[in-house]
OpenMM code with the backbone's topology and positions (N, CA, C; nanometers):
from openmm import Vec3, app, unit

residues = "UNK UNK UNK UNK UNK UNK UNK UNK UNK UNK UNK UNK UNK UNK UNK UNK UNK UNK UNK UNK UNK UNK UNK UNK UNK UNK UNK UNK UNK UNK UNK UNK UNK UNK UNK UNK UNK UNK UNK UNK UNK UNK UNK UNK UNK UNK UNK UNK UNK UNK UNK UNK UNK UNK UNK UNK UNK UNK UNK UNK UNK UNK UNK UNK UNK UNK UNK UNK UNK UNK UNK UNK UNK UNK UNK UNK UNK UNK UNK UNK UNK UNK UNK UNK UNK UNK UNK UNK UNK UNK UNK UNK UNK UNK UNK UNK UNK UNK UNK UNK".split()
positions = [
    Vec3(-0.8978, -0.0938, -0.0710),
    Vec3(-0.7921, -0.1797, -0.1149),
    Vec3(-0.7789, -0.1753, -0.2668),
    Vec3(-0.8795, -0.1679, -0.3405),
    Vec3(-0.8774, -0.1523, -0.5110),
    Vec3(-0.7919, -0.0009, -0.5239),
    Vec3(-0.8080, 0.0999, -0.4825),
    Vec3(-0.6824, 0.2187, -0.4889),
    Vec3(-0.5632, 0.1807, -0.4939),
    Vec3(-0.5062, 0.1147, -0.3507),
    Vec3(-0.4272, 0.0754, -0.3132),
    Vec3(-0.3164, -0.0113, -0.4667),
    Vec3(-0.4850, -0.1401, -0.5737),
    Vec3(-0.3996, -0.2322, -0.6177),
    Vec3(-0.3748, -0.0773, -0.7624),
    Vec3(-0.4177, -0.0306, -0.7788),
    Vec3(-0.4656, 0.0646, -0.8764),
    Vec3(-0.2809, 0.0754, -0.8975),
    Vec3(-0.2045, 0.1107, -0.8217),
    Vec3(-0.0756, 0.2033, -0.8140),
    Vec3(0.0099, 0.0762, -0.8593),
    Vec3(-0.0055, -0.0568, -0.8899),
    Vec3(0.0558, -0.1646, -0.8841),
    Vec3(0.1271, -0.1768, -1.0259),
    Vec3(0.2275, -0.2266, -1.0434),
    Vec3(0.2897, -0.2639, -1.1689),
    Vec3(0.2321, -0.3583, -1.2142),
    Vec3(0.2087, -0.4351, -1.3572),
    Vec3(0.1522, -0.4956, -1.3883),
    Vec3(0.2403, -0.6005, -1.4765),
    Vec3(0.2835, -0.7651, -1.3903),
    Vec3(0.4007, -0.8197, -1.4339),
    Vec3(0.3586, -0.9673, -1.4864),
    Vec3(0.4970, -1.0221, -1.5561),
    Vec3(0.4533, -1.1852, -1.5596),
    Vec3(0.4663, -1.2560, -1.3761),
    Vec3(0.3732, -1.3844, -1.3917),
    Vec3(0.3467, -1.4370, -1.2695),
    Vec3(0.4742, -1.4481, -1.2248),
    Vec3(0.5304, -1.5366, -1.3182),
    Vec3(0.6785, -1.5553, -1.2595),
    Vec3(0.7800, -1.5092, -1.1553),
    Vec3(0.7377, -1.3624, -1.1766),
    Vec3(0.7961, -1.2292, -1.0953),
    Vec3(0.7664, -1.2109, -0.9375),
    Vec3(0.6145, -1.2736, -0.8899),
    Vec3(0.6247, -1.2591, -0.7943),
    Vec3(0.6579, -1.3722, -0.7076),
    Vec3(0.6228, -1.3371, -0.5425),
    Vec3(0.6935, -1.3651, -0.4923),
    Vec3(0.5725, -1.4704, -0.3953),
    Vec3(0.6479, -1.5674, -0.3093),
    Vec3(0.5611, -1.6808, -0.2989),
    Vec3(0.3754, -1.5891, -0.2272),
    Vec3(0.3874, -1.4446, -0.1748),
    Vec3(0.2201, -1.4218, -0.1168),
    Vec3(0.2237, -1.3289, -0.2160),
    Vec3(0.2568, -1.3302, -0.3522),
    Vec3(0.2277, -1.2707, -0.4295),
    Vec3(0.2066, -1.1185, -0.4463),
    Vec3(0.3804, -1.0835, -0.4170),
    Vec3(0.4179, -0.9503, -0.4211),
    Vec3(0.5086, -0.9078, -0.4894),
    Vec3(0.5227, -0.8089, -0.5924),
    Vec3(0.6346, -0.8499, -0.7273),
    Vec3(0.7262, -0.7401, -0.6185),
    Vec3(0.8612, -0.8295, -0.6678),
    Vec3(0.9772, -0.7842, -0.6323),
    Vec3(1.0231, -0.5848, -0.6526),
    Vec3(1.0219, -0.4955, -0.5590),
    Vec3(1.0155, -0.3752, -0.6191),
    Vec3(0.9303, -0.3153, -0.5607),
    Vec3(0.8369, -0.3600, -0.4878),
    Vec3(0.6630, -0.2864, -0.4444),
    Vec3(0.6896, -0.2040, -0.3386),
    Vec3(0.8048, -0.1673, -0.2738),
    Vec3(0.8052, -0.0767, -0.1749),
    Vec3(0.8059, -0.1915, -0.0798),
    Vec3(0.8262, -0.3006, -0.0388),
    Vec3(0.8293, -0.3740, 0.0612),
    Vec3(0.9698, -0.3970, 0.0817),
    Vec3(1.0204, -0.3389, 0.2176),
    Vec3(1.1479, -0.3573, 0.1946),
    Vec3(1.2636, -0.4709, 0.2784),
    Vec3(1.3854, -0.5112, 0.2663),
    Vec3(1.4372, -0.6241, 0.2697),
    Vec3(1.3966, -0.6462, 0.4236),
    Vec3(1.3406, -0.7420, 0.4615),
    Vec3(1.3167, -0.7438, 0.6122),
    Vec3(1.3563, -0.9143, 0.6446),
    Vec3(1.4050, -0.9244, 0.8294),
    Vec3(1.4458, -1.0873, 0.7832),
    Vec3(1.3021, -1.1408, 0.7778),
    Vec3(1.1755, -1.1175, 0.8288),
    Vec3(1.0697, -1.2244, 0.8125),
    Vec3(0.9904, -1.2167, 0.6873),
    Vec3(0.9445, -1.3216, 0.6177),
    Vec3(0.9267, -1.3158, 0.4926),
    Vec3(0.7618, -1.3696, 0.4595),
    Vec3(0.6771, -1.3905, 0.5689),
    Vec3(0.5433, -1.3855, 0.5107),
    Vec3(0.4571, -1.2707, 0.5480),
    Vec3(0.3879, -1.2319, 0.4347),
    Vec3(0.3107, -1.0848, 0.4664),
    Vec3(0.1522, -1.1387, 0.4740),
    Vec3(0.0821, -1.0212, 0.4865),
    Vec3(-0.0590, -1.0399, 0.5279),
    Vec3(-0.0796, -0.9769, 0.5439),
    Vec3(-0.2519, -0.9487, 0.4742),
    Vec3(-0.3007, -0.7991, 0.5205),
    Vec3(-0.3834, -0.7453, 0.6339),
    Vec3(-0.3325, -0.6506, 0.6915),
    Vec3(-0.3394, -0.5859, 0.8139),
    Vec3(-0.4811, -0.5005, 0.8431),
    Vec3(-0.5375, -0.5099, 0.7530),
    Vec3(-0.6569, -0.3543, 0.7463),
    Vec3(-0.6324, -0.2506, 0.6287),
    Vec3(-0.7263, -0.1613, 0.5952),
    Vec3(-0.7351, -0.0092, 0.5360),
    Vec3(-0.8075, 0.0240, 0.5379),
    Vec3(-0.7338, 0.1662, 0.5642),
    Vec3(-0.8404, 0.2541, 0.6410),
    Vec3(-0.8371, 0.3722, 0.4590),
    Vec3(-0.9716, 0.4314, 0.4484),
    Vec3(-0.9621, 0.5036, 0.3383),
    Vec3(-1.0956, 0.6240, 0.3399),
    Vec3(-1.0184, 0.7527, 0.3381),
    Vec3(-1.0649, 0.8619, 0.3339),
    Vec3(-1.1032, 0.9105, 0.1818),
    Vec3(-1.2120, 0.9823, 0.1705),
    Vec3(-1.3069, 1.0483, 0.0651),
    Vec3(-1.3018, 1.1950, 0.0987),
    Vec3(-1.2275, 1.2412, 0.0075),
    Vec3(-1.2457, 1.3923, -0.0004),
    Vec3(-1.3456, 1.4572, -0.0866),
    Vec3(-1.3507, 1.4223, -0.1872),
    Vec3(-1.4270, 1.5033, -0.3034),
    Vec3(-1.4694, 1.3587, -0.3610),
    Vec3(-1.5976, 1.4103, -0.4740),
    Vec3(-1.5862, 1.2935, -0.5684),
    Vec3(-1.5178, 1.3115, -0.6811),
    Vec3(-1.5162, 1.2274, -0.7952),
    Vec3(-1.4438, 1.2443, -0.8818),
    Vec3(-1.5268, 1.2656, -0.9911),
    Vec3(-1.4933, 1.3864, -1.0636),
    Vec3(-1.5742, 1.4684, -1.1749),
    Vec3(-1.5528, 1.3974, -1.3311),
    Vec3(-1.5777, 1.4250, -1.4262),
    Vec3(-1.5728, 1.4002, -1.5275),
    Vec3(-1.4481, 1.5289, -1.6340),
    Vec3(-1.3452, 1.4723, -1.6817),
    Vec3(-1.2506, 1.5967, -1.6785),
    Vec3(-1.1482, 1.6251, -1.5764),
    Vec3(-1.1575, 1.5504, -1.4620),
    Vec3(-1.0381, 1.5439, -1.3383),
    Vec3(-0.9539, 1.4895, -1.4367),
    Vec3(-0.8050, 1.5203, -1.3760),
    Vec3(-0.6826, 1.4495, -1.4144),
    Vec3(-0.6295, 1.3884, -1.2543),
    Vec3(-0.6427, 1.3199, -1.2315),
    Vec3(-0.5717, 1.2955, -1.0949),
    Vec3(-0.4086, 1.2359, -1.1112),
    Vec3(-0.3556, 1.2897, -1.0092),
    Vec3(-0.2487, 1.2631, -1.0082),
    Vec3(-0.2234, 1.1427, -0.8494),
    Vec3(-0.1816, 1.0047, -0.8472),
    Vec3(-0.1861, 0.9176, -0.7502),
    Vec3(-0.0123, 0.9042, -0.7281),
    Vec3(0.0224, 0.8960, -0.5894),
    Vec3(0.1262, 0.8432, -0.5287),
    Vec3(0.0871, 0.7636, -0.4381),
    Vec3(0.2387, 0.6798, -0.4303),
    Vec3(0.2358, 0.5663, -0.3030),
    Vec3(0.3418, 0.5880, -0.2494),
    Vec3(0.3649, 0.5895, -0.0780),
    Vec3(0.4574, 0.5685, -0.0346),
    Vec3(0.4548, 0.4925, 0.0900),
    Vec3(0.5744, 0.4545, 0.1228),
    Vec3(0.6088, 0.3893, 0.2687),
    Vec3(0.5752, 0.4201, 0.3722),
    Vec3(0.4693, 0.4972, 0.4457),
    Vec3(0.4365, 0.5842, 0.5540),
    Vec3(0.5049, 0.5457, 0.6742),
    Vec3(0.4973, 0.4223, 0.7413),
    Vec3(0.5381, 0.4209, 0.8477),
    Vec3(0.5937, 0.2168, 0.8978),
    Vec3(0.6728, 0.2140, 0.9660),
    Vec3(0.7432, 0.0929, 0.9943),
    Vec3(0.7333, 0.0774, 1.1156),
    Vec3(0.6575, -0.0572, 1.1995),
    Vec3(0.7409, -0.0414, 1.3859),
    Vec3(0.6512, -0.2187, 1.3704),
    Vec3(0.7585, -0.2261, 1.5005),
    Vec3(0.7652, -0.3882, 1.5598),
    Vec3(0.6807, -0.3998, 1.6351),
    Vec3(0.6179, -0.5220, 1.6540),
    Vec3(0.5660, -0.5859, 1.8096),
    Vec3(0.5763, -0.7290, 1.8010),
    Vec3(0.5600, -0.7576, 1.9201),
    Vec3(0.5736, -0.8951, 1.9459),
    Vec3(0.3835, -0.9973, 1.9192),
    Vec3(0.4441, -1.1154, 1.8816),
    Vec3(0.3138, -1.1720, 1.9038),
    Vec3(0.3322, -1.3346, 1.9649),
    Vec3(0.2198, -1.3625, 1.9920),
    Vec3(0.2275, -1.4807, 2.0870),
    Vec3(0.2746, -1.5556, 1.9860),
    Vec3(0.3210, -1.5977, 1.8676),
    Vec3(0.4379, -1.6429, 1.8453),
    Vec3(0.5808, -1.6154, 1.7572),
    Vec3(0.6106, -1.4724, 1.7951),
    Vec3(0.7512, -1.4128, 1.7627),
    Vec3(0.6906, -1.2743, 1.7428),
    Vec3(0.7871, -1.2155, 1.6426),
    Vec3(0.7725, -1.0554, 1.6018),
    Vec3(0.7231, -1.0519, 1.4866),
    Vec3(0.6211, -0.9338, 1.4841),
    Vec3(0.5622, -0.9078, 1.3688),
    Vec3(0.6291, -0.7287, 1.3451),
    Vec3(0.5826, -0.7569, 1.1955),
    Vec3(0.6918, -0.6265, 1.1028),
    Vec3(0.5293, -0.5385, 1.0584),
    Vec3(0.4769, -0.3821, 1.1298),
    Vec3(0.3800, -0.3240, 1.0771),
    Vec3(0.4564, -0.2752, 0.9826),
    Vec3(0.3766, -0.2602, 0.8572),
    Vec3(0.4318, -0.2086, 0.6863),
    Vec3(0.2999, -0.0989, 0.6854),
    Vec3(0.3291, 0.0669, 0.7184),
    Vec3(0.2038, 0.1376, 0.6206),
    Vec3(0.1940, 0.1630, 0.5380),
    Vec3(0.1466, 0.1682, 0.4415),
    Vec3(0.1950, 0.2343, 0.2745),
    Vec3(0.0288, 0.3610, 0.2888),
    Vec3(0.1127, 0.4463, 0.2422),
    Vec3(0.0225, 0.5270, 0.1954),
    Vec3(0.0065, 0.5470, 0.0445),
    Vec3(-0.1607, 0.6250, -0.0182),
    Vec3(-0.1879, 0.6153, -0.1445),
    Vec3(-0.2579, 0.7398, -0.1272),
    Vec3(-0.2108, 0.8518, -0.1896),
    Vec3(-0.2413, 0.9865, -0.1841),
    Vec3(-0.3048, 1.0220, -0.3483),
    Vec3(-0.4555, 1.0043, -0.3427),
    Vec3(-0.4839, 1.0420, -0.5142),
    Vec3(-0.4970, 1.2169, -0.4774),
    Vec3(-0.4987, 1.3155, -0.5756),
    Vec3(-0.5037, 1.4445, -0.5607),
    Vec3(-0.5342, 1.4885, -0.7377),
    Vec3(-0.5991, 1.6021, -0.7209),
    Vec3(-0.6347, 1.6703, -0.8802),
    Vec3(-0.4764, 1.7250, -0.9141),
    Vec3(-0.4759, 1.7518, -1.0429),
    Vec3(-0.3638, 1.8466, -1.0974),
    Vec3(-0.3561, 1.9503, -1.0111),
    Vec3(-0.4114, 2.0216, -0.9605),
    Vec3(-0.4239, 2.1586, -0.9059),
    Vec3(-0.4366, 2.1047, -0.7452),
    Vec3(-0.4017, 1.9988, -0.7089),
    Vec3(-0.3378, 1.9796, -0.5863),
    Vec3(-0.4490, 1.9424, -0.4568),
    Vec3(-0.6046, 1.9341, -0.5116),
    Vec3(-0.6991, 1.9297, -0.4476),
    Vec3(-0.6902, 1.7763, -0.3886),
    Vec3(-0.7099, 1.7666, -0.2406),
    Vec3(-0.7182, 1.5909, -0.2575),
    Vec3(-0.8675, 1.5152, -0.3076),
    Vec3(-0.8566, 1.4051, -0.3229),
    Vec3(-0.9373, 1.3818, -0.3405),
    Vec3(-0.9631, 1.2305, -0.2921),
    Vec3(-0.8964, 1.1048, -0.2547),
    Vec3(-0.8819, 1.0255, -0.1764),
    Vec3(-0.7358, 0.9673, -0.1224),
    Vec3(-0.7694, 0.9370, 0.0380),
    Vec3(-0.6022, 0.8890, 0.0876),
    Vec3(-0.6206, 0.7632, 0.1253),
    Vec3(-0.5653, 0.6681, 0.1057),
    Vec3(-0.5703, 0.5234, 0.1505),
    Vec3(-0.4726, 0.5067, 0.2462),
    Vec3(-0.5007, 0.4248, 0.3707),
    Vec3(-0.3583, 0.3543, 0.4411),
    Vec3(-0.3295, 0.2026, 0.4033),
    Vec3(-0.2817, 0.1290, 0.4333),
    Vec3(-0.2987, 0.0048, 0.4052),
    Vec3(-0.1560, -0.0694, 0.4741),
    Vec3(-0.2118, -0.1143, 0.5585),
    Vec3(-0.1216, -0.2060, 0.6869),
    Vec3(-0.0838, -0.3524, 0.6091),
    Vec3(0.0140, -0.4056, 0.6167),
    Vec3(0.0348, -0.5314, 0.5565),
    Vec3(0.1502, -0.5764, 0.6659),
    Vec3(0.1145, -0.6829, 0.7462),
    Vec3(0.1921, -0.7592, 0.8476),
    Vec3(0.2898, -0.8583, 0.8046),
    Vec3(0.4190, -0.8577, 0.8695),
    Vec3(0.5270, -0.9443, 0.8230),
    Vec3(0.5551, -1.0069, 0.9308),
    Vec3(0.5349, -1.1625, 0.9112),
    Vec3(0.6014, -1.2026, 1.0323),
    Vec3(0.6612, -1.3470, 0.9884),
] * unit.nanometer
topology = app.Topology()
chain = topology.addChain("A")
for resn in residues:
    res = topology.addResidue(resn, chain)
    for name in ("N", "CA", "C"):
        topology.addAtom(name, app.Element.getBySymbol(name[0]), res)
């Protein structure tokens, strides 16, 4: 989960939002509006050397519904892909965050 906050913008409080998610984070307009975290799962490829440049992305991986014993919940995956300059990976994060 510290990878995950690693990729985060860094704002006044003001900005976020009441479970404390700044407006912009890849969470996108959905009608239910409280989130929660779901799990992460996080893979180790290499370690990290002294002299690495890593290069980190985040993206939206994957979206789907289910029901729960009381209404619908919204799965959010975000993926966090760190990798060397030269394209080697070196750790992948998932990170589930529930909307319901």
């Amino acid at each position: 989960m510290f990878l995950f906050g690693a990729l985060r913008q860094i704002g006044p409080i003001e900005d976020l939002g009441p479970d404390g998610i700044p407006a912009g984070s890849l969470l996108p307009n959905l009608p239910l509006k409280r989130v929660m975290a779901g799990g992460t799962k996080t893979r180790y490829f290499r370690a990290v050397r002294p002299g690495d440049v890593l290069i980190a992305s985040r993206s939206l991986a994957e979206i789907y519904e289910k029901s729960g014993s009381q209404g619908p919940l919204i799965f959010l995956v975000y993926k966090l892909d760190v990798r060397t300059e030269t394209g080697e990976p070196v750790v992948e994060e998932l990170q589930t965050r529930i909307v319901r």
